[in-house]
N, C-alpha and C positions, 0 to 999 in steps of 0.2 A: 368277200364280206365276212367281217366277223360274225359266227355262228349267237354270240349274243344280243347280237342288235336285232338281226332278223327274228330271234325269238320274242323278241322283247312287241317290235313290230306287229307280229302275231299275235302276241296277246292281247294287244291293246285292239286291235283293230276286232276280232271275233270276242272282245268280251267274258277270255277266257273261265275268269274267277266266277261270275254268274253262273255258271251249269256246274252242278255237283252231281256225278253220275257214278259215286264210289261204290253208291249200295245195289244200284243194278248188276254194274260188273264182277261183282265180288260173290253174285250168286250164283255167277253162270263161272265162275275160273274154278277149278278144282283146287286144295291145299298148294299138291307140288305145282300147279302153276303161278301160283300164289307167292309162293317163294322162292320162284324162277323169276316172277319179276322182280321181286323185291333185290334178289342180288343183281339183276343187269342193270335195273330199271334206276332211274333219276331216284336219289333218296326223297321218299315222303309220296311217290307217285301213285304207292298201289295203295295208298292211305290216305290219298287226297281224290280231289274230282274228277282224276281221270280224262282229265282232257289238258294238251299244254308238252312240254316234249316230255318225250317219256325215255328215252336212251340218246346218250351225251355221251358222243362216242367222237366228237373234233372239236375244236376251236373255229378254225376258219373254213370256208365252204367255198366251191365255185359250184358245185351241180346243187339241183334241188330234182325232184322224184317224183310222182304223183301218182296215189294208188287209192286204190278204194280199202282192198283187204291185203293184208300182207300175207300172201298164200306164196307157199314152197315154191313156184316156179317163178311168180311176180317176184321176188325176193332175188331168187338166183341171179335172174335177168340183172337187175341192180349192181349186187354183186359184181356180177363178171364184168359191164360196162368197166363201174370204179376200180377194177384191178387192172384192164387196158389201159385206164387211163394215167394209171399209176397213184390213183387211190390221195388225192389232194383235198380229199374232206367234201362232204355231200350228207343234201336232208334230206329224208323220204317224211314229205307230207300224207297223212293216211289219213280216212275217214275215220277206219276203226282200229280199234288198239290190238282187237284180236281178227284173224281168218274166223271164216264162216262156211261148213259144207250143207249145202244147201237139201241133202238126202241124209247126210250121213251125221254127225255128231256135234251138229250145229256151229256154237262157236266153241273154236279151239287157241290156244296161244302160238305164236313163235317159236319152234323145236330150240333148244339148249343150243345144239351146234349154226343155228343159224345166227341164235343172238353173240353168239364166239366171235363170227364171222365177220357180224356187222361191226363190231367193235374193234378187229384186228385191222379192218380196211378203213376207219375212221367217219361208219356212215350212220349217222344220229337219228332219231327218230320220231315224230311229231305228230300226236294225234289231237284231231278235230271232228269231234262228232256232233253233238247238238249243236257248240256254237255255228258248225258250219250248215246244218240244218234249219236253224232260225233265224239266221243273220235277214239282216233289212234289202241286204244290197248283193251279198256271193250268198244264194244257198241251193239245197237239193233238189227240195222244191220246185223253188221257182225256175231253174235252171233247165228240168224238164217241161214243167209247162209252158216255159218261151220255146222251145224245140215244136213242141207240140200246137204251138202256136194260140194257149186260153188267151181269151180277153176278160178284163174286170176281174182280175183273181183278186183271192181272198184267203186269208189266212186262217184256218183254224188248225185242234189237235193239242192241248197243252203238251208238253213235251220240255221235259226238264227244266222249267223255268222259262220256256219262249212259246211258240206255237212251232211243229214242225209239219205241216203239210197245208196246202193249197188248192181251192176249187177255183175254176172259171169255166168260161163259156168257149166251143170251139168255133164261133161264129156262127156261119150258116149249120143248122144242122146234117149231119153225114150216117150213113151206113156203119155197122158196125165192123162192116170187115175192111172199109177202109180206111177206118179209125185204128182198127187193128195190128194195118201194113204199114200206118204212119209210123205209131209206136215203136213197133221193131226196126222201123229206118233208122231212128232218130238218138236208138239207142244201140245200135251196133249187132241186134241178135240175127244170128238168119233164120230160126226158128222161133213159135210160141210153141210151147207144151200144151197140148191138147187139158191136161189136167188142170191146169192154171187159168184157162179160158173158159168163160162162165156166159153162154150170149142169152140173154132175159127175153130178147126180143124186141129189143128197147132201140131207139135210133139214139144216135149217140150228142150231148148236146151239152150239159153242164157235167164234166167231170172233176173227179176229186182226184189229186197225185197224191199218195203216202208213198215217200221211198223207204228202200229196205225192207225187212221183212215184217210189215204189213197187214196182218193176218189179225189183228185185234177186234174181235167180233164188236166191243162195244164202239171203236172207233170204225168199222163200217156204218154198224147204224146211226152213228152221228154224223157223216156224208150223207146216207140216205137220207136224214132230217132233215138236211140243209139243200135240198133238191135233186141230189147229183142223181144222174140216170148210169151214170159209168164210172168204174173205181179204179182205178191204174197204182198198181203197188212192184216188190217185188215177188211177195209169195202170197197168195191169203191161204192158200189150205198148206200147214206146216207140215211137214214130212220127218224132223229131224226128232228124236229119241231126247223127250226132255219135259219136265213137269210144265212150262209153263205152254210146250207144243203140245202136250196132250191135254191139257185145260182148252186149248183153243180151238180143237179138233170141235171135243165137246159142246162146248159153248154154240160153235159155229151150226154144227148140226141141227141144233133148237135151233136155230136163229132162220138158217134157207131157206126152209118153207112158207116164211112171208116174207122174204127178202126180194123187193124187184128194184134190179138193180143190175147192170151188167158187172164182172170181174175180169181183170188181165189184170197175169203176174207176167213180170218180162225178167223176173231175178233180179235178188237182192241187190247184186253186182249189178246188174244194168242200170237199175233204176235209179241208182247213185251215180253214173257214168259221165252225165252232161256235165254239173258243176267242176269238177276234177280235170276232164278234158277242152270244156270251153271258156270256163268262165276264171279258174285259177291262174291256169302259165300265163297271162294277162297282167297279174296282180304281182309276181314274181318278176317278171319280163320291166315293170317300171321302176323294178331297185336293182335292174343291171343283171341281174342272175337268170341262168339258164335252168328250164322249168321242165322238163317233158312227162308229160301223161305215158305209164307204163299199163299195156292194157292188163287184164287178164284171159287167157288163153280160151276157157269154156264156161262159157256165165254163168250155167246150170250144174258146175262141180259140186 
């Protein structure tokens, strides 16, 4: 397939021109990544919305990619396939435009030599973050709370122009630890982090899904407003060395003490893992192209 049409497809279908996410991203990229992308990057990208392909590195395509974060090892993986294969042009669909370490320094860009790389083997690049968070029909969301099995969801969360997250009900009410053991089934972890597990004491019955990193104290208390007894994100207490994680820290602090409400974080990576892996290579797979969901190694990196 021509590399233009599928884009084009893309756009139209997630509504790309709607979400303009230029002024978030632009405060979390340092200078020099800043004009890292600008030279790899699609001209106008790191000065537009931020969502839409971001490196145009083929014409025509037979693979397509499917990642959440584009981390050093997810990337390689990629990589080495397309040079097996002798490198005939391929997209990597991404959630996010930048990696994300989830202890360490939050979000970071693309290393120099990896965007070399990408461009030498002919493998383009295309990110979807809110639209694919909002959308009516493919999103993050909803993608986990079908796994998780809500009923009657509902959308709330404004979120660049759309709404990005979901409450509903898990039917019969359940325990919370095996509400718990669902979660991490549904999402690939073998572990929860003791630090990221919050049990209130609450039986578990209308919950709220924010994917990603989640930790927005004021969007907790707007679930807890709207009933939820249980909050499924991928981080709420932030870890990562960064103004807007030490505001949250803070914030959050004031906030626990009359917060009743359970918390699981399953990671940033996880909790964006169902759409990518269930509900994309589907959407791909009906315009003839070969789709595969590449995992990432340790959800909690």
């Amino acid at each position: 397939m021509q590399q233009a049409e599928l884009v084009n497809r893309l756009d139209t279908f997630f509504s790309i021109e709607a979400f303009n996410e230029a002024s978030f991203w632009r405060l979390l990229l340092n200078d020099s990544g800043f004009r890292m992308l600008q030279e790899f990057g699609v001209p106008g990208f790191a000065e537009g919305p931020w969502n839409g392909l971001m490196l145009d590195n083929t014409r025509k395509l037979e693979n397509v990619y499917l990642v959440v974060y584009p981390g050093r090892d997810v990337l390689d993986t990629i990589i080495a396939r397309e040079v097996a294969c002798g490198a005939p042009g391929a997209l990597i669909f991404a959630h996010y435009p930048l990696d994300f370490e989830v202890n360490g320094r939050g979000y970071v860009p693309i290393p120099a030599e990896q965007l070399e790389e990408l461009k030498e083997h002919s493998i383009s690049y295309y990110v979807c973050h809110a639209p694919l968070d909002c959308h009516p029909e493919i999103s993050s969301p909803t993608a986990l709370a079908n796994q998780l099995g809500l009923r009657e969801q509902v959308r709330f969360s404004p979120h660049f122009g759309g709404l990005g997250a979901v409450h509903g009900l898990v039917g019969k009410e359940i325990g919370f630890q095996a509400f718990a053991a669902r979660l991490a089934k549904v999402t690939d972890v073998s572990y929860l982090r003791y630090d990221q597990v919050r049990h209130d004491g609450l039986p578990v019955h209308r919950v709220a899904v924010v994917p990603g990193p989640g930790g927005d104290p004021g969007l907790i208390e707007e679930a807890a407003g709207l009933g939820c007894d249980t909050y499924v994100t991928g981080v709420w207490w932030h870890y990562t060395d960064s103004d807007i994680s030490r505001e949250r820290r803070t914030a959050f602090l004031r906030l626990v003490g009359k917060l009743r409400m359970n918390l699981i974080g399953v990671s940033p990576y996880a909790s964006e893992v169902a759409v990518l892996r269930d509900q994309m290579p589907g959407w791909f797979h009906d315009l003839g192209l070969d789709a595969e969901f590449v995992p990432q190694g340790d959800p909690w990196r």
